[in-house]
C-alpha positions in Angstrom: 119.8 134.1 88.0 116.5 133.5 85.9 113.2 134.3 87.7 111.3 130.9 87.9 108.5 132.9 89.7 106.6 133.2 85.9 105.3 130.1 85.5 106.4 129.7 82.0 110.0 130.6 82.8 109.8 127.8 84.8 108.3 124.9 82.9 110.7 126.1 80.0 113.2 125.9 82.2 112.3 122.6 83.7 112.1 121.0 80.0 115.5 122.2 79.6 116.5 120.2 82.6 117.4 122.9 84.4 118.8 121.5 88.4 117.7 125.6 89.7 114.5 125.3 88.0 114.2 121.5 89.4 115.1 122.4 93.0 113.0 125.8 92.9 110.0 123.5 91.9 110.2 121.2 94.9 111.2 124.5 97.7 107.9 125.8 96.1 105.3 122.7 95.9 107.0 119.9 97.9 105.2 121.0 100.8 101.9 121.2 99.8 102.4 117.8 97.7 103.5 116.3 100.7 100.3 117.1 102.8 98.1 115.5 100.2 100.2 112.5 99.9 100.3 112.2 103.5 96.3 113.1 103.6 95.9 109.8 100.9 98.4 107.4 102.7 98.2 108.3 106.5 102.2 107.7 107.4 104.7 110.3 107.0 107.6 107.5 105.5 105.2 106.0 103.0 103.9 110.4 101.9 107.9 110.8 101.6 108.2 108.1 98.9 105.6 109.0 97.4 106.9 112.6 97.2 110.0 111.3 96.2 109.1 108.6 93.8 106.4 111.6 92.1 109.5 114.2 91.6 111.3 111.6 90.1 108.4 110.9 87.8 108.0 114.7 87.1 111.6 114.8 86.1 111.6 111.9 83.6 108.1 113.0 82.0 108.7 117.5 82.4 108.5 116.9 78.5 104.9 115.0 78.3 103.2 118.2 80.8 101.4 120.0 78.4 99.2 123.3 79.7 96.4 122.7 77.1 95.8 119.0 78.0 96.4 118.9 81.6 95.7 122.2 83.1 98.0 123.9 85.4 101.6 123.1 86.3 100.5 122.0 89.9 97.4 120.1 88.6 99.1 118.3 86.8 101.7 117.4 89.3 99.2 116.5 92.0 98.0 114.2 89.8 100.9 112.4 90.0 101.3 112.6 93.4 97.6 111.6 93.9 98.0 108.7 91.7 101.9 107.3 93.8 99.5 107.8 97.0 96.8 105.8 95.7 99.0 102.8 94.4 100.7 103.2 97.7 97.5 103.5 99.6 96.1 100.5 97.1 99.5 98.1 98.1 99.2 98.7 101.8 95.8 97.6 102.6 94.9 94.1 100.8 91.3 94.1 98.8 89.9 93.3 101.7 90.5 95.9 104.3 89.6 98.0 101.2 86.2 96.7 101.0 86.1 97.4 104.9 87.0 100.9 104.8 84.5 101.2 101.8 81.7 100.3 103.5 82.6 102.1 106.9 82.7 105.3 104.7 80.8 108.0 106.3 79.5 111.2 104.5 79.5 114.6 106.5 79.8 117.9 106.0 82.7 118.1 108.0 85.1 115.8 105.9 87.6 118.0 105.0 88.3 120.1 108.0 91.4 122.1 108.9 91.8 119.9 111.5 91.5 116.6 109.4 94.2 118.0 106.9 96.4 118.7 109.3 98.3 121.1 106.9 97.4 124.7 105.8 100.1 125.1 103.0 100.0 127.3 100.0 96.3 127.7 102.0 95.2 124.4 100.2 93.1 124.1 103.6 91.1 126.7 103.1 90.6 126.7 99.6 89.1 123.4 99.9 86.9 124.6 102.3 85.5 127.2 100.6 83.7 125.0 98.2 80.2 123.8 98.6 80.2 120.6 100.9 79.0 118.5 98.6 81.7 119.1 96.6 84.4 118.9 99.1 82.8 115.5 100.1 83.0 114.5 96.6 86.9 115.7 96.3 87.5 114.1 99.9 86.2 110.4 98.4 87.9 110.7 95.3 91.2 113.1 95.8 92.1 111.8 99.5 90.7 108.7 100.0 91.3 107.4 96.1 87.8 105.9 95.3 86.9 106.0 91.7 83.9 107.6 90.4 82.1 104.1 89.9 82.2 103.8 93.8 81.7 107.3 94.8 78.2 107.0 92.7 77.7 103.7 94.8 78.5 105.0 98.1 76.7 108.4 97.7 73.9 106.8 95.3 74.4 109.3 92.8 74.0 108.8 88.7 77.7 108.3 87.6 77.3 110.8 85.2 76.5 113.1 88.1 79.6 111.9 89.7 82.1 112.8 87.0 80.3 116.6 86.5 80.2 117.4 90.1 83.8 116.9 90.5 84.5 118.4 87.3 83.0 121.3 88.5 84.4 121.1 92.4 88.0 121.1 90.9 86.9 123.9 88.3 85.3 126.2 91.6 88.9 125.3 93.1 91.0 126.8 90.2 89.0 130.1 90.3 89.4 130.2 93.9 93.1 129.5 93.9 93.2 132.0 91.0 94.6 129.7 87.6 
């Protein structure tokens, strides 16, 4: 049996279309994928199809991933996740109980608690949290919520510009943190 535990095994294996690689992919990520699907869309059957609906996706498109352009093998899939959650998300709730729920948006320091996750996989709880909180508030708006940076620099009155770098460089504190 191959060892899919080397990352590079594994995507070679996956663009293979391997089934082992495929199904060790999802024992391995599935969880945590799910928890920020379910962290975007707030109801376990809708976080489901978007799990489901994102594997599929990462399936079909294995061949497009590409380490240079997109980062990590698990960036790259929560993007795709994040993205199925956000259309979902988007679908749900009409334009305007979107506009609602933008301007009830309140900023804390306590946004992304373990307790508001409700999931400590893979320890994505707590590597969130040990980021500054402006930057976990800035990944809460824009990673679990699904604002774009145009109305994160509204709601937090913040140069767009500023926007775009400071989450640049929350997700960049999160890779050293998680080690990629």
């Amino acid at each position: 049996m191959q060892d899919f535990s080397n990352i590079i095994n594994l995507i070679f294996a996956l663009k293979q279309k391997d089934e082992l690689a495929f199904a060790y992919l999802y024992d391995n990520y599935s969880t945590a994928l799910y928890g920020i699907a379910f962290k975007i869309v707030n109801n376990e059957n809708d976080a489901s199809d978007v799990l489901q609906e994102a594997f599929v996706n990462i399936w079909k498109n294995i061949d497009t991933y590409n380490e240079e352009k997109g980062g990590s093998l698990f960036t790259w899939m929560l993007n795709i996740v994040r993205n199925k959650a956000i259309d979902i998300y988007r679908q749900k709730n009409r334009i305007a109980e979107n506009q609602k729920e933008f301007q009830r948006v309140s900023i804390s320091n306590e946004s992304l608690t373990a307790s508001s996750l409700k999931i400590n996989t893979i320890g994505v709880t707590k590597l969130v949290d040990s980021i500054k909180p402006e930057l976990k508030q800035l990944i809460d708006l824009h990673y679990y919520k699904g604002f774009t940076h145009q109305e994160i620099a509204e709601i937090t009155s913040m140069p767009l510009g500023t926007v775009k770098t400071k989450i640049r460089s929350a997700m960049t504190e999160l890779k050293k943190v998680f080690g990629k």
